[in-house]
C-alpha positions in Angstrom: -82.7 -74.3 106.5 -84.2 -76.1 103.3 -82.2 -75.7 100.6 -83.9 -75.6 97.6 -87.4 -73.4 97.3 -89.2 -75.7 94.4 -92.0 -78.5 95.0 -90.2 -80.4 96.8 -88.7 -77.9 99.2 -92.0 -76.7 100.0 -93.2 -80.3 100.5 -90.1 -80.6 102.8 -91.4 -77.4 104.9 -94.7 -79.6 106.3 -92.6 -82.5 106.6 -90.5 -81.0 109.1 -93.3 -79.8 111.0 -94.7 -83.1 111.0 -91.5 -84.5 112.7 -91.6 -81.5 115.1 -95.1 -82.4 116.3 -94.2 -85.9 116.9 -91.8 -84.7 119.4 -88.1 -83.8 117.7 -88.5 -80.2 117.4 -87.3 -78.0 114.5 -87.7 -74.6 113.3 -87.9 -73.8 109.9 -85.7 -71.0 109.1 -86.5 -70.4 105.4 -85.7 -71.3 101.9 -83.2 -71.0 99.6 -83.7 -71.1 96.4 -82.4 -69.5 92.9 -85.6 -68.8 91.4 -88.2 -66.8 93.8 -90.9 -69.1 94.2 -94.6 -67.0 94.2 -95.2 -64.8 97.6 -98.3 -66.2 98.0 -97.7 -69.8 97.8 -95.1 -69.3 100.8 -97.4 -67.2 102.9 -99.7 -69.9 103.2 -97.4 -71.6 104.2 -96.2 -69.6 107.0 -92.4 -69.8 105.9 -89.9 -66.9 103.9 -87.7 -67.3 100.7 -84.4 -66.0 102.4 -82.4 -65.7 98.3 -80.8 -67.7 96.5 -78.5 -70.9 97.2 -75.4 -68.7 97.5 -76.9 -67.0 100.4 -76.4 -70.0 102.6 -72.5 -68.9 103.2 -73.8 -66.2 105.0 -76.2 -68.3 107.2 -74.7 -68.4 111.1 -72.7 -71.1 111.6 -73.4 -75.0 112.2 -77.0 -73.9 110.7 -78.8 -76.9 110.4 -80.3 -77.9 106.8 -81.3 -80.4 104.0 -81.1 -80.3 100.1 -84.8 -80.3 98.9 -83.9 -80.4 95.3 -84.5 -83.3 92.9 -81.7 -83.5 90.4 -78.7 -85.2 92.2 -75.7 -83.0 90.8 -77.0 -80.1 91.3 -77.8 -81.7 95.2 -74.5 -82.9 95.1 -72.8 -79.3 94.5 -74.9 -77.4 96.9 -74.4 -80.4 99.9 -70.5 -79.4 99.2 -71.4 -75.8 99.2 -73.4 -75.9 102.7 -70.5 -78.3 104.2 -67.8 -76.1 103.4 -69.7 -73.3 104.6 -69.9 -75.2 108.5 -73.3 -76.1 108.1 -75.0 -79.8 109.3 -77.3 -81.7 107.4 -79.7 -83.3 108.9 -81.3 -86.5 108.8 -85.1 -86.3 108.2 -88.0 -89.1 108.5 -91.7 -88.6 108.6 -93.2 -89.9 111.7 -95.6 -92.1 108.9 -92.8 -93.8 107.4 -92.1 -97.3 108.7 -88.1 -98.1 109.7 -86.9 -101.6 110.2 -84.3 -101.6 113.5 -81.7 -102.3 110.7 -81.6 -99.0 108.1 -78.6 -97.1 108.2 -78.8 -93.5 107.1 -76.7 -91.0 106.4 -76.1 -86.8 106.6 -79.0 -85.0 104.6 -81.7 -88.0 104.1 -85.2 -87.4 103.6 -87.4 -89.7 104.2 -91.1 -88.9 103.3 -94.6 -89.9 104.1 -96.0 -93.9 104.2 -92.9 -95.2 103.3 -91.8 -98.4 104.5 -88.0 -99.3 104.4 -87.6 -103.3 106.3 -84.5 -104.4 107.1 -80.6 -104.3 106.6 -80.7 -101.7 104.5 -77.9 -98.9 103.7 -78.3 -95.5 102.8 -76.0 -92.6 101.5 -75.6 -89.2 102.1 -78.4 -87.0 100.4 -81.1 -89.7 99.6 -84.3 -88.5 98.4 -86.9 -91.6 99.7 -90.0 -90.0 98.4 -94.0 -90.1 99.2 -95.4 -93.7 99.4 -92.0 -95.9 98.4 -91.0 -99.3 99.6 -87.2 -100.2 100.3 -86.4 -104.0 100.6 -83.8 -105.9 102.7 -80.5 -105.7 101.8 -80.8 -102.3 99.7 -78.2 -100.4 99.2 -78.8 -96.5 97.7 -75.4 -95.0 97.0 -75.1 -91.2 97.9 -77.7 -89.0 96.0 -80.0 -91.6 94.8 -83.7 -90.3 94.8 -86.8 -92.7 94.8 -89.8 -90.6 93.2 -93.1 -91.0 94.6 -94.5 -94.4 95.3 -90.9 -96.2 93.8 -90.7 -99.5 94.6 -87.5 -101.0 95.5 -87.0 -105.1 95.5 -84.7 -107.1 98.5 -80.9 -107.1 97.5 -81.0 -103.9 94.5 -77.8 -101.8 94.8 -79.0 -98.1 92.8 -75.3 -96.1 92.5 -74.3 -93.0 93.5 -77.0 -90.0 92.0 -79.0 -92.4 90.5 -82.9 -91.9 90.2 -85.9 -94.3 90.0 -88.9 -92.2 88.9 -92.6 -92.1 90.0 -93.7 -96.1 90.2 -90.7 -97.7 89.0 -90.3 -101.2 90.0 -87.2 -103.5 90.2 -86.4 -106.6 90.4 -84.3 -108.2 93.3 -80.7 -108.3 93.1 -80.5 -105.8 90.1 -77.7 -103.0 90.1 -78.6 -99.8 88.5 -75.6 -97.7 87.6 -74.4 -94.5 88.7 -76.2 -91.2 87.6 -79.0 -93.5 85.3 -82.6 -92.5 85.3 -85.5 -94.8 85.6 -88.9 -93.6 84.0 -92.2 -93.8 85.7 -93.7 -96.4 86.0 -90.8 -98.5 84.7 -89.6 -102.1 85.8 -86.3 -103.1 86.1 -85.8 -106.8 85.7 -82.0 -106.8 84.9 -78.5 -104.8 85.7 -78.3 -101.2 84.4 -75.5 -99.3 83.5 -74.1 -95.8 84.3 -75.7 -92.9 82.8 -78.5 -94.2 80.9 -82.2 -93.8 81.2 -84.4 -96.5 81.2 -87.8 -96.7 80.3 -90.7 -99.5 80.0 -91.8 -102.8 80.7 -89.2 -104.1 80.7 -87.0 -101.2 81.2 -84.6 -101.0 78.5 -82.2 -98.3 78.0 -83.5 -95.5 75.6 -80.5 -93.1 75.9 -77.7 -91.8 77.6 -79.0 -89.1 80.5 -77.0 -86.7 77.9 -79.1 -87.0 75.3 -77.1 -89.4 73.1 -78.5 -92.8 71.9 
């Protein structure tokens, strides 16, 4: 079950079927989703919006699933959901991506397309490692991080717990980015962030708290 019926659940859907063909098969049972995505869209692709996110205490139990959906609270909330319900999450990593013997994952990861993680690396539960992004030694990504499309992320960087780096971000190594902050595309992080801010630029520099506040 992908939970989550946006972009990137749908993106989610041929990744799966990519991992199946490489040998570890999965059926896709569906998507949940709180906004019915367009008909059309999903009859191309073969799969079948099953309702919204509540519906997955009614799924049988021990169904397997991941949370396809980008903002990490809202990911956070519906993991908790799905686990209290019974249900597994599973770890998932495109037969593309390149996986140093050393990369511990966790429940619930995604791992997309051309990516290459190296070596000594840990990751949480519910990681988002998008299309195209690079994960050095010694990384750590807290639970609920997500690395946007084509994210770069140096040897030694720590990113905390439901923290995002956006599309083409950069960062130095060794930096920390704090909990829940948000890194704009294309950004580069040469020094620490902290908690709840997002960053944007070159050099990043904090713009505003991720409420809205300066």
């Amino acid at each position: 079950m992908i939970v989550g019926a946006g972009g990137f659940g749908r993106e989610v859907v041929d990744l799966v079927r990519d991992i199946s063909a490489a040998g570890t098969a999965y059926d896709v049972l569906g998507l949940l989703g709180d906004t019915a995505p367009d008909p059309g869209v999903l009859a191309r692709l073969g799969v079948t919006w099953l309702g919204p996110t509540a519906a997955i205490v009614t799924l049988p139990p021990a169904t397997a699933y991941v949370v396809a959906v980008a903002d990490a609270v809202a990911r956070e909330t519906l993991a908790a959901e799905a686990a209290a319900a019974g249900h597994q999450a599973v770890t998932l990593v495109h037969p593309s991506a390149v996986v140093g013997s050393d990369v511990r994952t966790s429940a619930g990861v995604v791992v997309a397309a051309h990516c290459s993680l190296t070596s000594n690396i840990a990751i949480g539960r519910h990681v988002h490692v998008d299309r195209a992004c690079t994960v050095g030694h010694d990384a750590v990504l807290e639970d609920f991080v997500r690395l946007n499309p084509g994210a770069v992320v140096s040897g030694s960087v720590t990113i905390r717990r439901g923290a995002t780096l956006g599309t083409g971000a950069v960062t130095r190594q060794g930096v920390v980015i704090g909990a829940g902050s948000y890194v704009g595309a294309g950004a580069a992080v040469v020094s620490d962030l902290p908690d709840g801010v997002v960053a944007v630029g070159v050099p990043a520099r904090v713009a505003r708290g991720v409420d809205g506040r300066e």
